[in-house]
N, C-alpha and C positions, 0 to 999 in steps of 0.2 A: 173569488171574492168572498169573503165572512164576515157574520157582524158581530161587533164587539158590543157590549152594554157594559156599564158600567157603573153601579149602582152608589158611589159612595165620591161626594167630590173627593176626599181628602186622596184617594184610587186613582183620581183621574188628573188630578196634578204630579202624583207621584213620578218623581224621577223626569220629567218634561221642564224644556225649558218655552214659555209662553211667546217671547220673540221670535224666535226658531219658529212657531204655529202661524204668527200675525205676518212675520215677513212671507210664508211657502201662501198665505191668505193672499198676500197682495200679489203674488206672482200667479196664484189661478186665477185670478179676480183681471189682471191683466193679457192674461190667455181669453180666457172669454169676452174679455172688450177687443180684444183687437182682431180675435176671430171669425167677431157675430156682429161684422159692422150693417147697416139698415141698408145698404148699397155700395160694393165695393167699387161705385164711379165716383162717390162723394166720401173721402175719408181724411183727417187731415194727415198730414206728412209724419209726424211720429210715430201715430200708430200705422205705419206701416213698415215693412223690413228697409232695410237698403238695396239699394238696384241689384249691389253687385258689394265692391268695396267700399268699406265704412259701416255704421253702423247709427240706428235712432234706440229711443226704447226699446221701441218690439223686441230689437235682438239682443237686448240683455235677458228675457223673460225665460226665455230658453235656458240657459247656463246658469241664472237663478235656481231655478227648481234642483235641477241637477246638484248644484255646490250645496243645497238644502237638503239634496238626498242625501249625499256624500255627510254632513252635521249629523244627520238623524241616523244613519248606518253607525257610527261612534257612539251615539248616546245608547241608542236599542243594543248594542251587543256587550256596551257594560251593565246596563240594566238586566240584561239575561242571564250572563255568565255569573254575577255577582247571583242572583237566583238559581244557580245551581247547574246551567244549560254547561256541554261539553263542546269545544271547539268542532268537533265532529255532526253534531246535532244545529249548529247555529248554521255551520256550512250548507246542511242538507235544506233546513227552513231558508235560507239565503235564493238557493238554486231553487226552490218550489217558487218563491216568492217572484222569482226573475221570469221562470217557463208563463206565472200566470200575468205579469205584464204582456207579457208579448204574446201570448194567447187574446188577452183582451186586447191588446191594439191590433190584429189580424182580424178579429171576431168586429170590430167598429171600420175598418176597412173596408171588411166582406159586407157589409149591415149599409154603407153608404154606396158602395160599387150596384149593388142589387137594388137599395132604396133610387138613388138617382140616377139611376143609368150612367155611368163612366164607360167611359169609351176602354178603361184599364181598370184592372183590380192591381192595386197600390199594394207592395209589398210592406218595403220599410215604414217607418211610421215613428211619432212621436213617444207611444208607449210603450215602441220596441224598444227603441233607444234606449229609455228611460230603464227596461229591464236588462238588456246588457249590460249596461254602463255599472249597473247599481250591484249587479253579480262579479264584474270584473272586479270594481275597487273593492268591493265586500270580502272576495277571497284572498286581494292583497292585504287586507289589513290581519283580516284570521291570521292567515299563513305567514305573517310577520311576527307573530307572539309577543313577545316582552320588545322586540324593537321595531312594530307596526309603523309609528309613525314615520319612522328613518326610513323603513323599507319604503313607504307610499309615498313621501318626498321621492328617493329615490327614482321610483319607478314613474310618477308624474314628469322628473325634467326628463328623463330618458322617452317616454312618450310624445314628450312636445318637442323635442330634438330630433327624434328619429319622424316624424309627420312633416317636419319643417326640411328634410333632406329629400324623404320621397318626394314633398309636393314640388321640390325644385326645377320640374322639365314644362310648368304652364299652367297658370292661372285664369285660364280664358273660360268664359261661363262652359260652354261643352268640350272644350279642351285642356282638361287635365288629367293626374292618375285614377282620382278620384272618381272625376265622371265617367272614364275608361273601364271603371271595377265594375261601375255598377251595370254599365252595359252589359258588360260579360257577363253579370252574376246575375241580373235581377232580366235583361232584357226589355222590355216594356212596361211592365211591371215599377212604374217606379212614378211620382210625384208631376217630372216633368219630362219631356220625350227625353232619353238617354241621360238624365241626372236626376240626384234625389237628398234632398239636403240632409237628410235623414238614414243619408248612406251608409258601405262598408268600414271605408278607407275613415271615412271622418269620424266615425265613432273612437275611432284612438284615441284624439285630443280629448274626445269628448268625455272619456272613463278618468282621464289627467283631471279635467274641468271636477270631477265627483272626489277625488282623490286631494284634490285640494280641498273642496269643502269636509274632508274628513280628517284633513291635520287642522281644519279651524274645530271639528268637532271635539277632537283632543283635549283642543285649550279649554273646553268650555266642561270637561268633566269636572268632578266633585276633588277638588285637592286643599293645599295649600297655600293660592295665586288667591289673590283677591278679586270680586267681583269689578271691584274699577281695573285693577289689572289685567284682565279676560278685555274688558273691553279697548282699552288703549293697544292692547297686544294683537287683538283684530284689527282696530282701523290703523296699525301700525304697518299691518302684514298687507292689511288690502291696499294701502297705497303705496308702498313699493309693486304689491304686483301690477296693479292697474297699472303708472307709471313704466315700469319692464313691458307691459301690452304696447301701450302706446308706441315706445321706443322701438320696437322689436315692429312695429306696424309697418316700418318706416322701407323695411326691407322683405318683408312678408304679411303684407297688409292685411288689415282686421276683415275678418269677412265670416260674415254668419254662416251662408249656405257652405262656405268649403271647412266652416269651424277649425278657422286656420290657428296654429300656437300664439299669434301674437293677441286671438282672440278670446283665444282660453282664458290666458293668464288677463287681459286686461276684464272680462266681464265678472272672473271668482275676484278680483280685486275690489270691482265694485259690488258684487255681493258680500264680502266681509264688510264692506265700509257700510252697505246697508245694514247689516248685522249688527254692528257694534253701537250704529244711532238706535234700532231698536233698543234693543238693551239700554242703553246711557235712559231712555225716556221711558221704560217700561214703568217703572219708580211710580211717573206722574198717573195719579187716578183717573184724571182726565183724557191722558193717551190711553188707559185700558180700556176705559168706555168707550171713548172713538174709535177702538181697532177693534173692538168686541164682533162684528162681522169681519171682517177678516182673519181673527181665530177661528170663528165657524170653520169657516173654508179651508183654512189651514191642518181641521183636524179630521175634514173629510176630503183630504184635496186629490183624489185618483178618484173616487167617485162624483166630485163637484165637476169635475173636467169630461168622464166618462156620460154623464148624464146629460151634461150640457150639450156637448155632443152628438148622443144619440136626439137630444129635444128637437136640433136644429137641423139634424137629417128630414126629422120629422116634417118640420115647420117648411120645408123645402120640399118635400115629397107630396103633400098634400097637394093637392087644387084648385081651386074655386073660378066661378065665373066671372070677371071683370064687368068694366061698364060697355067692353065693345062683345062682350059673351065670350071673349077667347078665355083659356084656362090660364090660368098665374098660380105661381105658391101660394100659399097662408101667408108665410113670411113678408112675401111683396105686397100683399095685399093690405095685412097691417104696418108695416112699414110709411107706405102711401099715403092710407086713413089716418092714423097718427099720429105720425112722425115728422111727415117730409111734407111741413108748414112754415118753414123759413127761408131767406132771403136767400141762406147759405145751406145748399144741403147739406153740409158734412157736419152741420149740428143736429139735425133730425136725423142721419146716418148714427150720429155719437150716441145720442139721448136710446135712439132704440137701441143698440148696444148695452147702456147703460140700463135700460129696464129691463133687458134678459136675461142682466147679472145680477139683478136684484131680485129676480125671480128664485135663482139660485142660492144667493143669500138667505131667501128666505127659508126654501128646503135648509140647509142647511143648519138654520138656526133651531129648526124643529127637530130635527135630528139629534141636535149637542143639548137641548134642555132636554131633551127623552133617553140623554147618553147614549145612541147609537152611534158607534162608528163603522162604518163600510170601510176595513181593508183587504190589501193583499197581501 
């Protein structure tokens, strides 16, 4: 990780697009609400994943980020290249960029396995994903030159076609290819006893899922398409895919943990449709001030996630002595005092969620008026 400063607004706008920042804001801002509930006995039903098959919130938050990586891989390598950088040299910062993901999500794995005692050190993980996924599509589009986007269309339906052939012998939570890989590969080591949502097998879809956010990155470069046309062209594209999800559910039903194809294509559908409302309202003064925290986030969003994180290892690792002297976390302990004062806990569950992201907002917002940014 390194820090960026940035001493000149007119620097810090350049070549950024602000929705791209506000939408990747609400999708941390949503990781850490639904991560950091005050007790996961009291949460309500959206934010939480689905059992199995189907899907709430939660599990769009996932494939968000990802189709936003996928956006931001398109804009940063015409931003560079146009700066002089050689297909050769983007590759190489690509691949560094990807080893330090997955470094820092092994590094927050090992830091929570040791801080809480786990019965397992968890291999896979959110920030691995996150750096395969982002190296895979990143090299297909390099290596596609003058016909990038054809090649990454391409190579997305062929991804979400060939994941939807293998997974055809069993979709049962511990009985499929899927969970089969990671036994073999990971053995214990993995999320839950012999599967890991965050697996081998399912990261295929998953680089499709980034690859589609990089032909929406496309549309949204500097050309001759009008900015109302960028955005109709998005919630055009998202709602045939979202619709093609749904459709395609029918037969290989949507499911977060096995990030089946019919889940790819319907969650990048609804992240362009969220894309293109950004944009259409970005215009209104009023929606910049009110997203103004969520750009924070947005423009520190691997380090708002990473810290958040490591806060609430913390918050969990700590101590203290109760009212009967037995030891409890911090976490439980303020949660308790606090929080869990209503009729209904999963509103003192929400609320403290909600004031652990605001904590984080608030770093964050110290950060972006002192122009640091923490990437990788």
């Amino acid at each position: 990780m390194y820090i960026t400063v940035i001493a000149k607004p007119s620097e810090d706008r350049e070549g950024r697009i602000e929705s791209v920042d506000v939408l990747r804001g609400f999708t941390i801002a949503g990781m850490i609400v639904v991560d950091d509930p005050g007790t996961w006995s009291a949460v309500y039903p959206p934010l939480l994943h689905a059992e199995w098959n189907g899907w709430t919130y939660t599990d769009t938050i996932f494939p968000f980020f990802l189709f936003l990586a996928g956006v931001s891989l398109v804009l940063s390598f015409s931003r560079r290249s146009h700066a002089g950088l050689s297909r050769d040299a983007l590759l190489r910062r690509l691949a560094g960029r990807a080893a330090a993901l997955v470094l820092l999500g092994l590094a927050l794995n090992l830091v929570s396995y040791l801080a809480l005692g786990l019965d397992r050190f968890r291999l896979p993980g959110v920030l691995q994903r996150i750096g395969v996924c982002v190296f895979a599509a990143g090299a297909v589009w390099l290596l596609g030159g003058a016909r990038a986007a054809r090649l990454s269309a391409a190579v997305a339906a062929l991804l979400l076609l060939a994941y939807a052939v293998l997974m055809r012998g069993g979709l049962e939570p511990t009985d499929n290819l899927a969970a089969h890989v990671d036994r073999a590969v990971f053995g214990v080591h993995t999320w839950k006893p012999g599967f890991d949502p965050e697996g081998i097998l399912s990261t295929i879809p998953a680089i499709a899922t980034t690859l589609l956010g990089a032909l929406a990155g496309a549309r949204l470069l500097p050309g001759s398409v009008s900015r109302g046309r960028r955005i109709r062209d998005l919630a055009a594209a998202g709602a045939v895919a979202a619709a093609a999800g749904l459709l395609w559910g029918r037969s290989f039903p949507v499911n977060k943990n096995l990030w089946t194809s019919s889940y790819a294509l319907l969650t990048a559908g609804l992240a362009s449709l969220a894309l293109a409302a950004c944009m259409a309202l970005e215009p209104w003064s009023l929606w910049r001030r009110a997203t103004a925290p969520l750009s924070w986030l947005g423009r520190n969003a691997i380090a708002a996630f990473s810290l958040s994180t490591l806060g609430a290892i913390g918050l969990l690792a700590v101590k203290v002595a109760g009212p009967d002297g037995k030891p409890r976390s911090l976490w439980r302990t303020i949660h308790l005092a606090v929080f869990d004062r209503f009729a209904d806990p999963r509103l003192g569950s929400l609320l403290f969620a909600l004031a652990y992201l605001a904590v984080w907002i608030a770093v964050c917002g110290v950060l972006y008026r002192k122009r640091i940014y923490l990437k990788i």
